[in-house]
N, C-alpha and C positions, 0 to 999 in steps of 0.2 A: 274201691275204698280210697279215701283220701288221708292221707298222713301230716298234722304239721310235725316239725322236728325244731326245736332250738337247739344250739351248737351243731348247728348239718356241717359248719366247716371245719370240726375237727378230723381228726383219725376215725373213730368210731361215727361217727355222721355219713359223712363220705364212703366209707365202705356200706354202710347201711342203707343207703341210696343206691350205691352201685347194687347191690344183692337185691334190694325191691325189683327196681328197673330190670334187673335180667333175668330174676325168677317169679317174680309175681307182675298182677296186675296195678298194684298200689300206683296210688299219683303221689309223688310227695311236695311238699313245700317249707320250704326256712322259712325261721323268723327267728331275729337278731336280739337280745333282752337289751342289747344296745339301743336300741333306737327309741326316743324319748317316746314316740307313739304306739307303739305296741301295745299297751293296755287301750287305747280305742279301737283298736283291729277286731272286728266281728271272727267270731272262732267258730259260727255257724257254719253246715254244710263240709267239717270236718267228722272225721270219723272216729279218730285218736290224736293224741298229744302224745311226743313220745323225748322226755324233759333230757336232752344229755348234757345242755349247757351249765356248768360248775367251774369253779376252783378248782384244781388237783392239790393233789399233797407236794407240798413244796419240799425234795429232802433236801436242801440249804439250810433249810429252817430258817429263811431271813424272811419267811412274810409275815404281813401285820395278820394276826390272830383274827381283829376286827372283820377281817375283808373274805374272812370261809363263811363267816355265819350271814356277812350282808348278801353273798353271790350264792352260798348252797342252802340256806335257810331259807331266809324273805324272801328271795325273786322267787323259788319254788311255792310259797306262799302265796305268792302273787299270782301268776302263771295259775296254782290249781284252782282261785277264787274267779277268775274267770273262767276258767273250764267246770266251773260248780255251776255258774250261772248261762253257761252257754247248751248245746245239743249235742255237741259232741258225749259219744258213747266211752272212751276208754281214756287212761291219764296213766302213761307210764315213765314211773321216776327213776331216773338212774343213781343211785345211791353208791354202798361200795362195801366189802367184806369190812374194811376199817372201819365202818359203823359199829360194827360187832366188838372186835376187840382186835388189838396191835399185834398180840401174841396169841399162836392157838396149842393149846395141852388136846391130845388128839386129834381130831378132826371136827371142821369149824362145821353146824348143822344150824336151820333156823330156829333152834330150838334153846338155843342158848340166849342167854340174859345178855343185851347190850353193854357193853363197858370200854369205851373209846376212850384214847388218851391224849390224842391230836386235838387241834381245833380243829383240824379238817373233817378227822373223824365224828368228833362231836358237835359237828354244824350238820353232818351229812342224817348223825342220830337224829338231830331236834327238828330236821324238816321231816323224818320217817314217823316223827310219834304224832307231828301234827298232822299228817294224812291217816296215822292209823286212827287217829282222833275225830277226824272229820265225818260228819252226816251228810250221805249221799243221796240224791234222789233216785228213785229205783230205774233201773234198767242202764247205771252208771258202774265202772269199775276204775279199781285203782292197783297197779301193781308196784311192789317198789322192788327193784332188780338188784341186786348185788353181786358185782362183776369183781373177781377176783383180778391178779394183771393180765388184760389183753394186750395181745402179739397180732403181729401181720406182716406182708411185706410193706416195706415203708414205715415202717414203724417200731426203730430200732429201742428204744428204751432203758433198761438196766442191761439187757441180752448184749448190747454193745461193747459193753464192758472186757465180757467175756470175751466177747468174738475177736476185737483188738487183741486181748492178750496170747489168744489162738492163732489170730496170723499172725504175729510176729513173731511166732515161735517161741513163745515165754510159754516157761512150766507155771500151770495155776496153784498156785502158792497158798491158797484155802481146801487142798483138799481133806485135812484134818476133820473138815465140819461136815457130819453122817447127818443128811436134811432132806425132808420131802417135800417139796411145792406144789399148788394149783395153779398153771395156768388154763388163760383161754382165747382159744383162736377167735380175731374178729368173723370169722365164718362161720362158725361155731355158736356166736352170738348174735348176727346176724338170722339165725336161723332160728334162733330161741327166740327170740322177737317175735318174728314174723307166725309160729307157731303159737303165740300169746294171742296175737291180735286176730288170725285164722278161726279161732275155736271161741264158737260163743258161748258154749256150756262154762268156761271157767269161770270160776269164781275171785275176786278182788281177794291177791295174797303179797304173801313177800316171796322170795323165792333168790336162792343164791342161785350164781352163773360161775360154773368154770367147765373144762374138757375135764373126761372121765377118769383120765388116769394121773395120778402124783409123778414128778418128777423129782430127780435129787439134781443137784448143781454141778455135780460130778460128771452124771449121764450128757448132759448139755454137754459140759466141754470135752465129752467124745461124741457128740452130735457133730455137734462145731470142727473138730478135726474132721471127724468125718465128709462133712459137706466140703472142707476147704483139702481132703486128699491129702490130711499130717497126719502124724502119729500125735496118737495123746500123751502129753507128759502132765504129769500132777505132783506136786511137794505136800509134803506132810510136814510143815510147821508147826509147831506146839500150837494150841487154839489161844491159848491165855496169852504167848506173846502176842501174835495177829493184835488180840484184844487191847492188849498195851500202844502199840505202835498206830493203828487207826488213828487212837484219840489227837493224832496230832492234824489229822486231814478233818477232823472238825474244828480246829483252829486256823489253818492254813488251807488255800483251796488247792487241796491234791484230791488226785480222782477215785478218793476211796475214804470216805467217813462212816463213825459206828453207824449212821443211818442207813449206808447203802453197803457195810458189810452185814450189816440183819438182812436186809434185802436178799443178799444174796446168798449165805448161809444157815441162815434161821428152818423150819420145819414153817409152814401153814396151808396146812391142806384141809381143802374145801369141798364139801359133798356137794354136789349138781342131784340126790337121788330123791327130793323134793317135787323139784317142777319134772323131772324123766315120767314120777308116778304118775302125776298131774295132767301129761299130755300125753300119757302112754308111748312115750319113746325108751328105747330098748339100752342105745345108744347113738351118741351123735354122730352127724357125718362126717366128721372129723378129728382123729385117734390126736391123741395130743404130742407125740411125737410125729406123727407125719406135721402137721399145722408147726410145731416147732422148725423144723427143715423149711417149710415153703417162708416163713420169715428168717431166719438164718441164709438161705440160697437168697435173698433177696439185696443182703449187704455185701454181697461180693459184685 
């Protein structure tokens, strides 16, 4: 099987490659939406498109709005118009739970009505409705994946935060906020891929991606002691001050604004029990607290 991949050199690219190459057979190959020739590139003699080149969410909020919809809308538009007219068999879009919605009242399912707040979020929506829009020629599919936050080693992210304030022996000063999270190990994702692209019986769906179990923000930062040999300390601060005092690190750049205290407080937990039924997997090969540890052991 041959794979092309756009964005092969991010995080998720890069492991994705490494996990083909050492467990499967796949060939794979990049290709750059940089490069002004790319739309002559023959897509024949591929076997899948597998789309992770985007925009992420900017939590600065200092990007132009314009620049989600041109990077996660139209080049996807693009990119899928030639994979309509080319041979290639499969088109999978990396999309993101923020299509769905910013905040989740129980547990986030594909079955819920989109309502994105972002322009990230709602650039990542308007490329999902044009593929769910689009006519396919038979023996074509299209998945779009909703990847909750991926973790890995290397790939430090809002967990960095935490892990700082852990070695330095600062008590985490959020423990106030009772939250459950989805994460998902790039291995974890990696593997749901490859299990997508494996089985020709599936059918062209959406399918959310996280590890099985929810975590709370709490548990982490006695992960995080854990892996670094501390004892966990945690403060219980009133929430509503926390809430007061943030607002000034979205004015000032300090390393904690309301954007990235939701981040790391807030509840958004994500059912993976979709695509499990779909490919009859039981559970993943990796617990989401073990996959936590091997990216936390990675930053020491």
């Amino acid at each position: 099987m041959r794979v092309l991949i756009t964005g092969a050199s991010g995080f998720v690219g890069q492991n994705l490659i490494k996990y083909f190459k050492e467990n499967t057979s796949i060939e794979t190959e990049s290709l750059s939406l940089r490069r002004k020739d790319w739309e002559e590139m023959n897509f024949d003699g591929f076997d899948a498109i597998i789309h992770l080149a985007g925009k992420a969410h900017d939590t600065s909020n200092t990007s132009d709005p314009e620049s989600y919809y041109w990077i996660n809308r139209d080049l996807t538009i693009k990119l899928f118009e030639k994979f309509k007219n080319s041979n290639v068999r499969d088109f999978l879009f990396f999309s993101s739970v923020k299509a769905v919605a910013d905040v989740v009242e129980g547990v986030l399912t594909e079955e819920i009505a989109t309502e994105p707040h972002t322009p990230y979020g709602k650039s990542k929506q308007e490329a999902e409705n044009f593929l769910n829009n689009a006519i396919l020629k038979e023996g074509k599919r299209v998945f779009i994946l909703r990847p909750c936050m991926v973790h890995g080693p290397g790939n430090k992210g809002n967990l960095n935060l935490l892990y700082q304030v852990v070695e330095k022996g600062l008590p985490w000063p959020l423990a106030s906020f009772v939250n459950e999270r989805s994460f998902l190990s790039v291995d974890n994702l990696s593997f749901l891929v490859y299990q997508i692209l494996d089985n020709k019986n599936l059918k062209s769906n959406t399918y959310n991606l996280a590890d099985d179990d929810f975590i709370s923000t709490n548990e982490l930062v006695d992960l995080i002691s854990d892996v670094l040999g501390k004892k966990s300390q945690k403060l219980k601060i009133n929430s509503s001050i926390v809430k007061s005092l943030v607002k000034i690190g979205d004015i000032l750049p300090l390393p904690i604004n309301s954007e990235r205290l939701k981040k790391l407080t807030e509840s958004y937990r994500v059912s993976n029990e979709k695509i499990k039924a779909d490919l009859n997997i039981t559970k993943l090969p990796i617990s989401a607290i073990d996959g936590l540890r091997r990216t936390i052991e990675s930053f020491k």
